[in-house]
N, C-alpha and C positions, 0 to 999 in steps of 0.2 A: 504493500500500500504506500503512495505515495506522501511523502511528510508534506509537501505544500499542495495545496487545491485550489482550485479556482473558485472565489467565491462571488457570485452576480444575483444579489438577496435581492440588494439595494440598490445597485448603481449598475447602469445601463452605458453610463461613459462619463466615469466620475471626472477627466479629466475638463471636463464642459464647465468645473467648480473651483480649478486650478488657476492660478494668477499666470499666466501663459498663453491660457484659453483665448482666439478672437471670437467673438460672436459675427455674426453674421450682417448685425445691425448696433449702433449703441442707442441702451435704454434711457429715456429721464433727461437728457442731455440737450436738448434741441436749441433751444436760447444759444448753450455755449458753442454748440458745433456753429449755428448762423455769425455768430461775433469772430472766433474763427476763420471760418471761411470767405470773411471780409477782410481780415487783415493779413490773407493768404494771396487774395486777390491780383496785387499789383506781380506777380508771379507769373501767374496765367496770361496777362496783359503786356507778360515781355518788360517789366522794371524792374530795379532791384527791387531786393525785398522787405518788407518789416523787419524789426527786430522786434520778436515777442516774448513779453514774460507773462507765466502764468503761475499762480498759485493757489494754497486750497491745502485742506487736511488729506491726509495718506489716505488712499483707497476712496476719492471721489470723483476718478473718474479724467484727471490730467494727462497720466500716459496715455490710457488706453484710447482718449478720443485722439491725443495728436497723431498716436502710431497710426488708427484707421483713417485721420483725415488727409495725412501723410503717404499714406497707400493709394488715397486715391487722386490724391491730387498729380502724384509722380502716373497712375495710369491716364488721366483727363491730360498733359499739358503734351501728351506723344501726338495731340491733334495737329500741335502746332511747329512747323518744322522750325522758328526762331527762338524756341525752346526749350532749353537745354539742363534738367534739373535734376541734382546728387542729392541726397538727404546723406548725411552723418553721424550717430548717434553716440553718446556718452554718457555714462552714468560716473556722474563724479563722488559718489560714495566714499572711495577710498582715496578721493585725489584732494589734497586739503590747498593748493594753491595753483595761479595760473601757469604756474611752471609747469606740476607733473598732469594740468589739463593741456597743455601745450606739446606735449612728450607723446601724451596717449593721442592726442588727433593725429600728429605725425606720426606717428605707430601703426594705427589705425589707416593712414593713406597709405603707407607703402606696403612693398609686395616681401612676403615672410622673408625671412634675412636680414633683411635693409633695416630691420629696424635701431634706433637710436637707442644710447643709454641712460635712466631716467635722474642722470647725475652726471657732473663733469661739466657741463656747456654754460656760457652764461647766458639766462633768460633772453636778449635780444636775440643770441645764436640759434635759438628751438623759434623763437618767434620767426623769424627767417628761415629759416627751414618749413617750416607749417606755411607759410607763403607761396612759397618753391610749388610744395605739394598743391597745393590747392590751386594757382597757374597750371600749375599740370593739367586737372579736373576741365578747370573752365567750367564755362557756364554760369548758372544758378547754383550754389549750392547753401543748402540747409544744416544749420548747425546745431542739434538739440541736446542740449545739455542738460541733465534730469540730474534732479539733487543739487543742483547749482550753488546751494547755499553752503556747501560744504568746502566751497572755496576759500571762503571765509571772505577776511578783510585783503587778503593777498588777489584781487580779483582786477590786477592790470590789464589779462583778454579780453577781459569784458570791454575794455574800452576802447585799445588798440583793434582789434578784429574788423568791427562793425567800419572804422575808419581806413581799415589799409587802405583799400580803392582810392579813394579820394587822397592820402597821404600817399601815393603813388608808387605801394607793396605791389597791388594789384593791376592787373590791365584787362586780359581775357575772363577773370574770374568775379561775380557778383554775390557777394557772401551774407547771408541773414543769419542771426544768431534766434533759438527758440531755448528760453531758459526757464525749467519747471522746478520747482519749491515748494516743500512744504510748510517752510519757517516762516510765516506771517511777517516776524521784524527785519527779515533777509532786504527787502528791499528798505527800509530807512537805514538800515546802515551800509549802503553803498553809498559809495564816493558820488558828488552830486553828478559829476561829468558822467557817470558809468550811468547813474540812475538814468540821466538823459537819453543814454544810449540805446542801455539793455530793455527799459520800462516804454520804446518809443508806443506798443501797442500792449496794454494792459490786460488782462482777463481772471479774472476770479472763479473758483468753482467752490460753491457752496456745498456744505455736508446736505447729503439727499434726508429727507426725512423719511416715515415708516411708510406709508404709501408708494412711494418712491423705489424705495428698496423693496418693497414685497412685489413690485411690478418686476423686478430685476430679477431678484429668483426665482418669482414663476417663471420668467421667459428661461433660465438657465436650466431650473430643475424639470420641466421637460424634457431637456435632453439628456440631463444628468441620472435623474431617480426613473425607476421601472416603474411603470400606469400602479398606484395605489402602494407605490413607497412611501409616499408619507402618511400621516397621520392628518385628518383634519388641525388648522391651528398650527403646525409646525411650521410651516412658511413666515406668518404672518409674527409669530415668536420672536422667530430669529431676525425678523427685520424690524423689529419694535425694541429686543434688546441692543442690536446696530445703532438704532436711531437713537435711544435714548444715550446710548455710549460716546457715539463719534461721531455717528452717519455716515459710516465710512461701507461701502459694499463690499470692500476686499473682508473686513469683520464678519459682514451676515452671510458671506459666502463660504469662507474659512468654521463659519458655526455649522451650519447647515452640514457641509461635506465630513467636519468630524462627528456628527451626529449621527451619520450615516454609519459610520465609520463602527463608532461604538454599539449602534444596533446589529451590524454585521457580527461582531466579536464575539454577541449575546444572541447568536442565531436566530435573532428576529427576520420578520419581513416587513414590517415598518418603521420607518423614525419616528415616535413618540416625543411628545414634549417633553418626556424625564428624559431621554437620551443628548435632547437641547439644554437643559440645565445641569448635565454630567458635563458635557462639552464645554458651556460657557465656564462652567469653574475650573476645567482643565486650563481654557485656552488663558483665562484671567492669572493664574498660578503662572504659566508659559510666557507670557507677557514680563510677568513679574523677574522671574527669573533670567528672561534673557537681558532687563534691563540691568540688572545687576551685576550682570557677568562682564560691563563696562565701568563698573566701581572700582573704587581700592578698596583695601580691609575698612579705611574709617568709612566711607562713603557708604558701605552697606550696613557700617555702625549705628552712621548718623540716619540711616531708614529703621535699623531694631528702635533707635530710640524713639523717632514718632510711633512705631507700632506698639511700644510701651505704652506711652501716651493714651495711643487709643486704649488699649488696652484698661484704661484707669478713667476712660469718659473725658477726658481731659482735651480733645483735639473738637476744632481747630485751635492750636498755640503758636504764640511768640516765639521765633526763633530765640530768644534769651532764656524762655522755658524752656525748650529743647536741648540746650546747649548745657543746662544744671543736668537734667538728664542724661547726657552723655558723656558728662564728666564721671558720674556715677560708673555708667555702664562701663567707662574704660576703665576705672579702676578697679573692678568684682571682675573684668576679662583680661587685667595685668598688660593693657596698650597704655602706652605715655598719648597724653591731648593733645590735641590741635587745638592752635586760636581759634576764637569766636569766629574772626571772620572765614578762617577756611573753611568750618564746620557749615557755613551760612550757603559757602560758595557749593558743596556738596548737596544742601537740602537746593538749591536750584539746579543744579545736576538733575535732581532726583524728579523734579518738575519736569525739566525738558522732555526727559524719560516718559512722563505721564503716569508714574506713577505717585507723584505728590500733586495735589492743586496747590495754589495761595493765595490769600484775597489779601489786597492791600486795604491797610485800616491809614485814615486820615484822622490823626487826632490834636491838630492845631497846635499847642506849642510844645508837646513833648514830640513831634515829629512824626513821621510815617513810618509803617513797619508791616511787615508780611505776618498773617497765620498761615500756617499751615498743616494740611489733612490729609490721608490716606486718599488717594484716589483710584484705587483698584480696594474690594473687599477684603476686609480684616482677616482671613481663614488663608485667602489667597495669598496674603500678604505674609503671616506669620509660617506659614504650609514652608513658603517657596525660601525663607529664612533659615526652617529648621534645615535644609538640604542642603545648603551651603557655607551655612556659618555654624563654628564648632561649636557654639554656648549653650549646650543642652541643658544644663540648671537655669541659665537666664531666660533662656526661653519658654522652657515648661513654667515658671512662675509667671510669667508673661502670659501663659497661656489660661495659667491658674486665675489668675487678676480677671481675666476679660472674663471667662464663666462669673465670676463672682457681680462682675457690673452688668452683666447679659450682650457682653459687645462680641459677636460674632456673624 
């Protein structure tokens, strides 16, 4: 007998639920695809092109419409024999400045071998080189830069790029930059010149609401779940927990598919609403944890100590209340402290991450100041704690406190 088998309870083509997946059509989006396909336009008409920046929360919907509008625009403009249009795409995740974005497009044009090394040159030299390449190209070409905000403040392409032409880098080559975000303050802290550049054609994508999203998984989970895999109610679950969270699709999609996932495991044939509230606490715990695994030791200290916090009914708190707390907690786990302010500079870490919120309090002459709250569930939070950090006495009494105040 075979140890693996095939198992198709649930899913018909799970992969229709996968962040990979194109759909056929995009759902909810119509406003943003027309705004878009306006400031795609001077393209099609044979001018250079916009420079577009777009932003919006993870999973609402930024990549996915540019790739498809992208697709079709490089098939619509073959009408026209004057021309002539490249799309290039880059996810700067790992590339923290305009140099090693500068490195990967030249990388990325030439033919394997040829490639540069992503150290040694100084920046005007790669800029010049990515030049070079791009003369090669000619034409139109489209430069999408996703994650863009991970350039940081080191973001000299943004500025140079859009102007070689005209600074007289370019001749045969018409260059548009398309830069995707999802850091809302990404664009006020650009350089004003850049801002002028990169922001020439603005677009926003708003988190989808429950509606929205339940329109989104029907259309997917057709293709994905077998006629009467789901359970009444489960759709409309998973796009109500999405929407109250983030409003992010990639969320109600990723719930939905591990739900399936877990009624497969339990040899069901349909995903039930307990299989979507197994899931949501998995993927909340998953969330948690992977934000962590970018902390240092203090930085997951100073999250034990707001979960203490909670723990004791006490949150939302003063970072100066947190801060007596985790003088504590370093000294019961034998770590020497960090300053107030580093301690401060990790509870914003932990924000970014999304797992902390903070509401700023205006209190007139004693000055302003952050509280801050657990923003993932207490269980999740303290779950995803015991697995990586070794303070099994702290934590069990931790865990003790929170039974005793009902915070769970």
């Amino acid at each position: 007998m075979p140890r693996f088998e095939r198992k198709r309870r649930i899913f018909k083509n799970k992969d229709a639920l996968g962040e990979s997946y194109q759909p056929d059509s995009i759902e909810e989006r119509d406003e943003e695809i027309d705004a878009y396909m306006d400031a795609l336009q001077p393209i099609v008409d044979g001018w250079e092109p916009n420079n577009i920046f777009i932003y919006g929360n993870t999973g609402v919907g930024k990549t996915a419409v540019t790739e498809y509008l992208l697709d079709v625009l490089q098939d619509d403009v073959e009408a026209y024999d004057d021309v002539s249009l490249s799309v290039i795409s880059v996810n700067c995740k790992t590339l923290n400045s305009s140099y090693q974005v500068a490195v990967e497009l030249v990388n990325t044009l030439r033919p394997t071998g040829a490639e540069i090394s992503s150290t040694g040159y100084p920046q005007q030299t790669v800029f010049k080189k990515l030049y070079e390449e791009l003369e090669a190209v000619g034409g139109t070409i489209l430069i999408v830069l996703d994650e863009v905000d991970s350039i940081g403040e080191k973001d000299e392409l943004l500025y140079e790029l859009p102007r070689a032409r005209s600074n007289g880098y370019l001749d045969e080559a018409k260059v548009g930059l398309i830069g995707i975000s999802n850091d809302f303050k990404f664009r006020e802290q650009l350089d004003p010149r850049v801002k002028d550049t990169l922001c020439e054609r603005e677009l926003q994508f708003p988190p989808y609401d429950a509606t929205e999203l339940k329109n989104i998984l029907e259309s997917r989970a057709e293709v994905a779940v077998v006629d009467e895999g789901c359970e009444s109610g489960v759709v409309s679950l998973c796009a109500a927990v999405a929407a109250r969270d983030s409003g992010s699709a990639r969320q109600a999609l990723d719930l939905l598919r591990l739900a399936g996932e877990l009624a497969e495991t339990r040899d069901a044939d349909t995903i039930t609403e307990a299989e979507v509230d197994d899931a949501r606490s998995k993927l909340e715990q998953e969330r948690v944890e992977e934000g962590m695994r970018e902390l240092t030791a203090h930085g997951r200290l100073a999250l034990l100590t707001v979960i203490s916090k909670a723990a004791k009914d006490e949150t939302p708190c003063r970072a100066s209340d947190i801060y007596q707390e985790y003088t504590r907690l370093c000294e019961s786990s034998g770590m020497d402290t960090l300053a107030q302010r580093s301690v401060h500079n990790h509870l914003s870490d932990l924000r970014m991450l999304g797992i902390l919120s903070a509401e700023e309090n205006r209190s007139g002459s004693r000055g302003n100041y952050y509280s801050y709250e657990l923003d993932v569930p207490f269980t999740s939070a303290i779950d995803a704690m015991d697995d990586v950090l070794r303070l099994d006495r702290e934590i069990e009494t931790i865990r003790e406190i929170a039974v005793m105040n009902n915070v769970g």
